[in-house]
C-alpha positions as CSV (number, residue, x, y, z in Angstrom):
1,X,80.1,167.8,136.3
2,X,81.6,165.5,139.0
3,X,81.7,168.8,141.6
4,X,78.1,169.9,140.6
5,X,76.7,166.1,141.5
6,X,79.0,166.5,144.7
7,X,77.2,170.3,145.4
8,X,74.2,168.5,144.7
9,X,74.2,166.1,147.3
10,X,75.8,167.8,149.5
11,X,72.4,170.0,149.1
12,X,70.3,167.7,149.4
13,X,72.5,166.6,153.2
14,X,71.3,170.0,154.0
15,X,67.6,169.5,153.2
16,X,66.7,166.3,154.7
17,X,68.7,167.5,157.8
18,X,71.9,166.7,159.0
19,X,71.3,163.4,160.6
20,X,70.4,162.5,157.2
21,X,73.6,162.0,156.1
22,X,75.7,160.5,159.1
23,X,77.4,157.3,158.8
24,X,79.1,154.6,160.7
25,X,82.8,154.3,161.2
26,X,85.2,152.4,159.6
27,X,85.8,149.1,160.3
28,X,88.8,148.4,162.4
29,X,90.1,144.3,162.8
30,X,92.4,143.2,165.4
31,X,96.6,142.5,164.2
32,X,96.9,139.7,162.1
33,X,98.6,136.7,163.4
34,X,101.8,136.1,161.3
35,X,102.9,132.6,160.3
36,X,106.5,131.8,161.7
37,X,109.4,131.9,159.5
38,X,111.6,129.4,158.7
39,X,114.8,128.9,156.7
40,X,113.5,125.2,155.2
41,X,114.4,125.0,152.0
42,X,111.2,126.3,150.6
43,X,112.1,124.6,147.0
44,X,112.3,121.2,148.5
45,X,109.0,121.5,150.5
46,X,107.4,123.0,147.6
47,X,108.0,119.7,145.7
48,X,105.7,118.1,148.1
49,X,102.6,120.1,146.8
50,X,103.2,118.4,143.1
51,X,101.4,115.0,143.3
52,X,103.5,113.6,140.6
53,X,106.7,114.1,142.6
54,X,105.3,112.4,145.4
55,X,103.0,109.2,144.3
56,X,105.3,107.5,141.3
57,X,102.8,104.6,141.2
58,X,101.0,104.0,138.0
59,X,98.0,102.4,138.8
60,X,96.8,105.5,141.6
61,X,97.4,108.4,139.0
62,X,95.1,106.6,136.6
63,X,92.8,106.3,140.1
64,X,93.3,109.8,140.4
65,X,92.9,110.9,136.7
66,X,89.5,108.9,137.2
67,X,88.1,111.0,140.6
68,X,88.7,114.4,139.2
69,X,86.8,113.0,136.1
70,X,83.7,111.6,137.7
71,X,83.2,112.9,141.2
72,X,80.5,114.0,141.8
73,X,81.0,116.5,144.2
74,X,83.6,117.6,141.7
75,X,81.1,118.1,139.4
76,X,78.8,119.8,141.4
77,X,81.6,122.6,142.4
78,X,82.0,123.0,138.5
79,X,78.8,124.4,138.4
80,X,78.7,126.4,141.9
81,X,81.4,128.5,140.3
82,X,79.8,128.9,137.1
83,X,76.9,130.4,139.0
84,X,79.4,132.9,140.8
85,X,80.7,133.6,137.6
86,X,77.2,134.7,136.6
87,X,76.7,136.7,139.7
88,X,80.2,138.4,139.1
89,X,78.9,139.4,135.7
90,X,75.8,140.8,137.0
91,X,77.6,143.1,139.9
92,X,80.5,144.3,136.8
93,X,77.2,145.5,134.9
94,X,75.4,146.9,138.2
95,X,76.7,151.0,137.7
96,X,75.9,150.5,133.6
97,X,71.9,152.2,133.2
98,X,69.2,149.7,132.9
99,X,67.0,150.4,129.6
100,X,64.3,149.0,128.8
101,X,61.6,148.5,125.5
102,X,58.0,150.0,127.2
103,X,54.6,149.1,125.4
104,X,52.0,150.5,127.7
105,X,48.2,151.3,127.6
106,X,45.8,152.8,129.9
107,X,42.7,154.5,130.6
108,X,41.7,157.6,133.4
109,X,38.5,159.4,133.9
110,X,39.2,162.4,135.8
111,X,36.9,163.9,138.0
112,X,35.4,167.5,137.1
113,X,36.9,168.6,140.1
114,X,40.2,167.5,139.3
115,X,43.0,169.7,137.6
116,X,43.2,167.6,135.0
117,X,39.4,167.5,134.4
118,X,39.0,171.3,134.2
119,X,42.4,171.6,132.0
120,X,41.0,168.7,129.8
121,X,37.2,170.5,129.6
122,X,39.0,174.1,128.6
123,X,41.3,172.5,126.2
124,X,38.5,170.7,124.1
125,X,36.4,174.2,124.0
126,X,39.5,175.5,122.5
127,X,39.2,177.2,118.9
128,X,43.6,176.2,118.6
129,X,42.7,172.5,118.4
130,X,41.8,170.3,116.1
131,X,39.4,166.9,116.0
132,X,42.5,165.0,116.8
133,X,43.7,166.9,119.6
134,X,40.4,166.4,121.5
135,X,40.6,164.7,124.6
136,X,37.7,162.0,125.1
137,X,36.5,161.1,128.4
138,X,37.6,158.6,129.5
139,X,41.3,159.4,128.6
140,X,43.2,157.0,127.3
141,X,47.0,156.5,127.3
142,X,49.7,154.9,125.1
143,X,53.1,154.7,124.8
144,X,55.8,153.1,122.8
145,X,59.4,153.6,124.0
146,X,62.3,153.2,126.0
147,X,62.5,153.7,129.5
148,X,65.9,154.0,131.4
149,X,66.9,154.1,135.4
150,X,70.5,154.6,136.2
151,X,72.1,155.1,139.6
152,X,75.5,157.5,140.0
153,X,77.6,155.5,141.6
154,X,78.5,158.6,143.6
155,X,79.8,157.0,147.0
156,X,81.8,154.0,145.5
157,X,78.8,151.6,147.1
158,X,78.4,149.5,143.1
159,X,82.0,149.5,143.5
160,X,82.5,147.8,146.4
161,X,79.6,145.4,145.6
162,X,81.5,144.7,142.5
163,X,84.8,143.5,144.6
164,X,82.4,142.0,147.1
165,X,81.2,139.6,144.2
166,X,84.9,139.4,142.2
167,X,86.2,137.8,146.0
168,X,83.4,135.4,146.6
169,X,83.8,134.3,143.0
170,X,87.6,133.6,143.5
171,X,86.9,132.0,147.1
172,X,84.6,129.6,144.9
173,X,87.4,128.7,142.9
174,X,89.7,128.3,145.9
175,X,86.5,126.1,147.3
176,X,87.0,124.0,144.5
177,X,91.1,123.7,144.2
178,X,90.3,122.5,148.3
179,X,87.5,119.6,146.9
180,X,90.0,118.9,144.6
181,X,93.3,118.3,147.0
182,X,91.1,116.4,149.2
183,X,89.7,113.7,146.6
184,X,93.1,113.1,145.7
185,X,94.4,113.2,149.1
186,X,91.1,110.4,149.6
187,X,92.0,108.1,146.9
188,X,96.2,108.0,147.6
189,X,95.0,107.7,151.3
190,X,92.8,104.5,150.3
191,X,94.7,102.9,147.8
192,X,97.5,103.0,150.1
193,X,95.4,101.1,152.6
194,X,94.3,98.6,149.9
195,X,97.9,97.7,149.2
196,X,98.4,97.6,152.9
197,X,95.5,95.3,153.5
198,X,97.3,93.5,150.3
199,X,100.3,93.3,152.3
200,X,98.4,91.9,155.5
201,X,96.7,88.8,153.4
202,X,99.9,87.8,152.1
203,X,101.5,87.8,155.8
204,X,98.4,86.1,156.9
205,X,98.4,83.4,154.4
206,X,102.0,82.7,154.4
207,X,101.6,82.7,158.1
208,X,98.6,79.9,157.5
209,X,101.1,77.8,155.3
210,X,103.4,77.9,158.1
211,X,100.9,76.4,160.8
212,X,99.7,74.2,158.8
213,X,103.0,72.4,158.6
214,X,103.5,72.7,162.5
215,X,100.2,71.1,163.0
216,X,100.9,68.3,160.3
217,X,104.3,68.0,162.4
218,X,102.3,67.7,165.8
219,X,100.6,65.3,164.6
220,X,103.4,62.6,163.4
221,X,104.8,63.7,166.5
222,X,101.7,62.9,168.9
223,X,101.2,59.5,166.8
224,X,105.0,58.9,167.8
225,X,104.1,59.6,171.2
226,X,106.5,62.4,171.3
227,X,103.5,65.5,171.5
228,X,100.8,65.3,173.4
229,X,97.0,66.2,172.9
230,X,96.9,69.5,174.5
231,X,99.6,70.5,171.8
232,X,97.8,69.5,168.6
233,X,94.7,71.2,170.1
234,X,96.7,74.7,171.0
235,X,98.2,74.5,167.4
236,X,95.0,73.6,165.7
237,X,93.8,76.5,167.4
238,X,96.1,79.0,166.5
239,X,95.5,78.0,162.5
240,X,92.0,78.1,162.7
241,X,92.2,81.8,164.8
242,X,94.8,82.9,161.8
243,X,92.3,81.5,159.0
244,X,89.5,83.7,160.4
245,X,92.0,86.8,160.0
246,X,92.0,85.9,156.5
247,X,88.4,86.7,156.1
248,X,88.4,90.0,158.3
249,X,90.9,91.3,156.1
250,X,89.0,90.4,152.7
251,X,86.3,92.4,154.0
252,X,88.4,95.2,154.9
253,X,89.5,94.9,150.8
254,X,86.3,95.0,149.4
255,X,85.2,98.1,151.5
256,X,88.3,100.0,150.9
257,X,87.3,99.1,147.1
258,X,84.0,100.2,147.1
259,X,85.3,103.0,149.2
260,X,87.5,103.9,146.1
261,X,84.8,103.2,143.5
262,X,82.3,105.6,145.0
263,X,84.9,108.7,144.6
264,X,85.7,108.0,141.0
265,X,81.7,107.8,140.3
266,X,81.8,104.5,139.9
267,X,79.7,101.3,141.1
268,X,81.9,98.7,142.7
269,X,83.9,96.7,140.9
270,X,87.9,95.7,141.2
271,X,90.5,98.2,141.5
272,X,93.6,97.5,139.4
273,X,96.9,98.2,141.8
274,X,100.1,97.2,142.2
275,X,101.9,94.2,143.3
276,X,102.9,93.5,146.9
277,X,106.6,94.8,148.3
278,X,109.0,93.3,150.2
279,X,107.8,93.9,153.9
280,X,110.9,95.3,154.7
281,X,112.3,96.3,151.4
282,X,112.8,99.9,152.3
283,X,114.2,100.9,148.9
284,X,110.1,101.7,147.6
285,X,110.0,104.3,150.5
286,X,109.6,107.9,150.2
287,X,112.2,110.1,150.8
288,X,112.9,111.8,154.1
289,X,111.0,115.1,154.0
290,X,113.2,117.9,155.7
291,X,112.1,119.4,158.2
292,X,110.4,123.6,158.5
293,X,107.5,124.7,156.9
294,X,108.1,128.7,154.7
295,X,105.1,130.7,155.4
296,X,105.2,132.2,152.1
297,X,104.0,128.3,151.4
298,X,101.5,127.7,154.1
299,X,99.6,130.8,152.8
300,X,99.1,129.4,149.1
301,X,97.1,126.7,151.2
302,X,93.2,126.8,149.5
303,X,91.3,127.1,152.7
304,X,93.6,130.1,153.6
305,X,93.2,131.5,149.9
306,X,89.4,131.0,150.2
307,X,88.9,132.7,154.2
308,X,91.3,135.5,152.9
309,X,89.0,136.5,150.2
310,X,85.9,135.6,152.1
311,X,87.3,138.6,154.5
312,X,88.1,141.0,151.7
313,X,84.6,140.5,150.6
314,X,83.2,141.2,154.2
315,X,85.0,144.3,154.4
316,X,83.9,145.0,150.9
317,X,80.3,145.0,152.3
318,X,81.0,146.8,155.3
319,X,82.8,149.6,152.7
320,X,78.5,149.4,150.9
321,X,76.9,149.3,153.6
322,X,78.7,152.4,155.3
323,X,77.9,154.2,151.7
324,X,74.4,153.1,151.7
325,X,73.7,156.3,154.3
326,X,75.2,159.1,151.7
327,X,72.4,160.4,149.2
328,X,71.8,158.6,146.1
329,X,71.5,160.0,142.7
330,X,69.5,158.2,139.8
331,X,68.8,160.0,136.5
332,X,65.7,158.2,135.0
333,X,65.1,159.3,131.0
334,X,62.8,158.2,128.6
335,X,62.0,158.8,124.7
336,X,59.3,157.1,122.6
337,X,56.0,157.7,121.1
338,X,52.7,158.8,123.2
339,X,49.6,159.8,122.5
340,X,45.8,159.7,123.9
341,X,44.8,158.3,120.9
342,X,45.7,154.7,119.5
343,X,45.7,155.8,115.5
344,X,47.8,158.9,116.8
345,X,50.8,157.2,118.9
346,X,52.9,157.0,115.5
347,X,52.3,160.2,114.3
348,X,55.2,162.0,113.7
349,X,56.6,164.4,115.1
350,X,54.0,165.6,116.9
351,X,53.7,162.3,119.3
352,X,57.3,162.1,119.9
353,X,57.8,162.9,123.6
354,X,60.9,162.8,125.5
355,X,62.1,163.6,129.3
356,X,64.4,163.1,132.1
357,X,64.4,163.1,136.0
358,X,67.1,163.4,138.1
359,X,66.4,162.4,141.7
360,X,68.7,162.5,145.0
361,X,67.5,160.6,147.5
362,X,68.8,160.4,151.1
363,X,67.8,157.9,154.4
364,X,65.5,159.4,156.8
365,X,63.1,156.9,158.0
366,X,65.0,153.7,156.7
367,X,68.4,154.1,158.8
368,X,67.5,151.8,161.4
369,X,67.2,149.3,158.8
370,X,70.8,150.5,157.1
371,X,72.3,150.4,159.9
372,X,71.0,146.9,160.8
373,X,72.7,146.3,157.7
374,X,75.6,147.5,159.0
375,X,76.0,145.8,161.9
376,X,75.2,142.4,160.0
377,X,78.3,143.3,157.8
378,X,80.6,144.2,160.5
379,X,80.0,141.0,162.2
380,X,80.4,139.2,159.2
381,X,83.8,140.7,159.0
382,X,84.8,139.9,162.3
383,X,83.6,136.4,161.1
384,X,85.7,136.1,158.6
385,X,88.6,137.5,160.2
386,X,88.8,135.2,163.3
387,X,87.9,132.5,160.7
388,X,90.9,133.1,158.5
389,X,92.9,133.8,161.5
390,X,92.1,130.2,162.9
391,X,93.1,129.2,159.4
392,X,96.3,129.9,159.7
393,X,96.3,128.1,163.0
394,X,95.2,124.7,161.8
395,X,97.4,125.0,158.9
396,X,101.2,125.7,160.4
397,X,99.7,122.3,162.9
398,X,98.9,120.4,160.1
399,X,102.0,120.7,158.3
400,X,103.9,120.6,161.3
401,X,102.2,117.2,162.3
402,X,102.5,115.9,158.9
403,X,106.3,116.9,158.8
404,X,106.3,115.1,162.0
405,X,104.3,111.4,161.1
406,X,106.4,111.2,158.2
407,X,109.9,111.6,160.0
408,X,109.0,109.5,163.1
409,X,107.3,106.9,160.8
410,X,110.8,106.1,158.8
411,X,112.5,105.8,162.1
412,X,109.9,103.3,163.2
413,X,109.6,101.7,159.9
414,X,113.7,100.6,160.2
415,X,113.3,99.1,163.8
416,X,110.1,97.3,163.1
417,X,111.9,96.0,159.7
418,X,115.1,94.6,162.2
419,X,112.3,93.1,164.3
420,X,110.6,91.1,162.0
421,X,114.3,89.1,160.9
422,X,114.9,88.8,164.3
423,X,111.5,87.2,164.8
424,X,111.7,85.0,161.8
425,X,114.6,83.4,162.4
426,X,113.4,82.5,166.3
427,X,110.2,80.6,164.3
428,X,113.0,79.2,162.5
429,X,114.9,78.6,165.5
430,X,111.9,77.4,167.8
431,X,111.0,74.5,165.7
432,X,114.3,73.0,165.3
433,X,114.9,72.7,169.0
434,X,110.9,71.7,169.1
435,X,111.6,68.9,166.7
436,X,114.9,68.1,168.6
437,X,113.2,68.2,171.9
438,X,114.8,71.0,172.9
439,X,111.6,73.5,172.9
440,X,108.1,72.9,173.9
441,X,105.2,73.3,172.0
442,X,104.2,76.8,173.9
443,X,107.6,78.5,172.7
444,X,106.7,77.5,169.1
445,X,103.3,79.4,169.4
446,X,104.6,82.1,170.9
447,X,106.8,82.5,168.3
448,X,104.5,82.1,165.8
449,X,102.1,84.7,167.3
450,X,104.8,86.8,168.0
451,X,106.0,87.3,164.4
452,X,102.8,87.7,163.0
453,X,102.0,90.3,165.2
454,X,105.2,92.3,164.6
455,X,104.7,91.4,161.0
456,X,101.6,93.5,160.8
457,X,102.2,95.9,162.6
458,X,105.1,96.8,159.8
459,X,102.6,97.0,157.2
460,X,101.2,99.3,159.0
461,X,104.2,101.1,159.9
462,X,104.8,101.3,155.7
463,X,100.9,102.4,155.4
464,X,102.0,105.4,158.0
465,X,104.5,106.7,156.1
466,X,102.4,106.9,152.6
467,X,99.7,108.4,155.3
468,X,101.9,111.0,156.6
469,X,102.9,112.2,153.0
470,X,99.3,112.4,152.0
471,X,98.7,114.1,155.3
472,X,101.7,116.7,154.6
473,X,100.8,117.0,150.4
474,X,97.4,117.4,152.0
475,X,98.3,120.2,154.1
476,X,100.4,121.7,151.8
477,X,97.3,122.6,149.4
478,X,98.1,119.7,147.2
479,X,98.0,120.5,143.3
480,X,95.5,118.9,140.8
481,X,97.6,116.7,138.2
């Protein structure tokens, strides 16, 4: 049977002419760029794409539990992929004959002139009819059936469709496992920023304490006649330029809140987290990552998952389009009840009526437009081959600057820590000899500022490494807890 529909269309090449049947080449993309390898110990970098392995605190997993609960544009994915789901249904059934219940009624008058007319007048002068099988004028029609089209999917072009759709529908999911890495990547990445903002209100307000007592001190001193004016005024200064800190960083805390709030769904309110650290207790630290990134791993990434089978569903329409030139064969039957007369149409057996048609059909006039098509779908693949490609790119750099932050952001972590004892212990040191006379007032607040300064700038050290592992679990692909 197969050969005969092959015979056939071959046939029906020969009819419509030989141009009739010519199609485009196949496509051909440029090499592939390869991801370098690397002997890392895959198993240990691996670990970095499990969030719980990562983030121990309690307080941002119940954060995180929250987000992929009520976000939004969680929610909305959810249903983008139950959409492709329905489309991937709809292209599995596509080679499977369409039938269909037909109820239809109508009425000709045919013109004496006409074929029909002159059969129709001859036929009703007939002695081999009856009263039933007369044929009034005007004619009408009815029929009660089923009516069926279905297309051979000689050429593999349903096929091809079909994998088209099953692709897309997997790069939906992969669309979604992205959303999904991101929000959590979003709410570690902020709730690491609220406790570091946390961290800075504490040094601010312990730093607040502190000036407080070195004004109180200038002033005994000044009414001793020890400290002059200009010294109270530069200290009183100093407080009141810390105190305004105090506020900039609330306001920093309550965006980084609402900030949190709106990814979970949520209207603002206050975001339950842990206590502040030791600054420079560096036994809460992450772990040195080590260093390499497999490429077997950098693949598994969900935007390279999702622009890999973006590309195989390119090519998959290039593979239709191409087959959209060969002749198509559709076999359209029917079976059901017609008559001429409404009291007649159930009659049996004698209204019973049945047929087929088989029809190839091959592009004559239409190929410009097919191979418009073409052309569309070959740049689409090219699309999505120098868009998977670039990919790959951003991916290795990513990790690879991740790998990097995190490494370089210990290192700096442990000489900020030894800065800020050292700088302690001259405030310490500065206002003994300032009390003793030793020190003036301007070595005091330059101490003071100093500290303060390096002070915060090791919170934000901390906050970088906790940034650089969201960066790297991130670019890793993450995985949903």
């Amino acid at each position: 049977m197969n050969k005969r529909i092959y015979q056939y269309a071959l046939g029906a090449c020969l009819l419509t002419g030989a141009g009739a049947c010519t199609t485009q080449k196949e496509l051909q993309l440029p090499e592939r760029t390869v991801a370098p390898v690397t002997t890392a110990p895959a198993a240990d970098t691996l670990s970095l794409a499990s969030f719980d392995r990562i983030f121990q605190d309690q307080y941002l997993k119940n954060l995180v539990d929250s987000a992929l609960l009520n976000n939004y544009d969680l929610l909305a994915a959810s249903r983008r992929i139950s959409a492709a789901q329905t489309n991937l249904m709809m292209a599995r059934n596509a080679w499977l004959p369409s039938v269909n219940l037909s109820l239809t009624a109508g009425v000709d008058h045919f013109a004496d002139y006409t074929m029909t007319g002159v059969g129709n007048f001859d036929t009703n002068k007939s002695p081999n009819i009856n009263d039933d099988q007369r044929v009034s004028d005007p004619t009408p029609e009815y029929f009660a059936g089923i009516r069926s089209s279905w297309e051979i999917d000689i050429w593999g072009k349903l096929k091809q469709q079909r994998h088209a759709t099953m692709a897309r529908f997997l790069a939906t999911s992969e669309a979604r496992r992205l959303l999904t890495t991101q929000i959590v990547a979003g709410v570690t990445g902020l709730y690491y920023e609220l406790l570091a903002m946390d961290n800075e209100l504490v040094i601010i307000r312990r730093n607040i304490k502190l000036q407080e007592t070195a004004v109180a001190t200038v002033h005994i001193q000044k009414d001793a006649g020890r400290a002059t004016e200009l010294a109270l005024q530069q200290f009183t200064a100093q407080l009141l330029s810390t105190q305004a800190l105090e506020f900039g960083v609330k306001q920093e805390i309550a965006a980084l809140e609402n900030q949190l709030n709106a990814l979970m769904g949520r209207l603002p309110q206050h975001i339950e987290r842990s206590a502040v650290a030791d600054l420079v207790d560096t036994t809460n630290l992450p772990p040195v990552v080590p260093s390499g990134i497999p490429a077997n791993l950098l693949l598994h990434r969900p935007d390279i998952q999702r622009a890999e089978l973006e590309l195989s569903a390119t090519k998959a329409d290039v593979k239709a389009a191409r087959a959209a030139f060969f002749p198509g064969l559709t076999i359209t039957p029917y079976a059901g009840f017609n008559a001429f007369k409404a009291g007649l149409l159930f009659k049996t057996p004698a209204s019973i009526a049945w047929g087929a048609l088989g029809s190839i059909t091959a592009p004559i006039f239409n190929k410009k437009q097919l191979k418009a098509q073409y052309n569309i779908s070959t740049a689409n693949a090219y699309t999505a081959f120098y868009e998977y490609q670039q990919a790959i790119v951003n991916g290795y750099q990513e990790v690879a600057t991740a790998l990097n932050k995190v490494e370089n952001q210990h290192q700096a972590f442990s000489l900020k820590s030894k800065e800020v004892l050292v700088l302690q212990q001259a405030v310490s040191t500065a206002n003994i000899l300032f009390t003793t006379g030793y020190a003036n007032y301007l070595e005091v607040i330059t101490a003071q500022k100093s500290v303060l300064e390096a002070e915060l700038a090791l919170v934000n050290t901390r906050k970088g490494v906790y940034q650089g592992l969201v960066s790297l679990y991130r670019s890793l692909g993450g995985s949903a807890r």
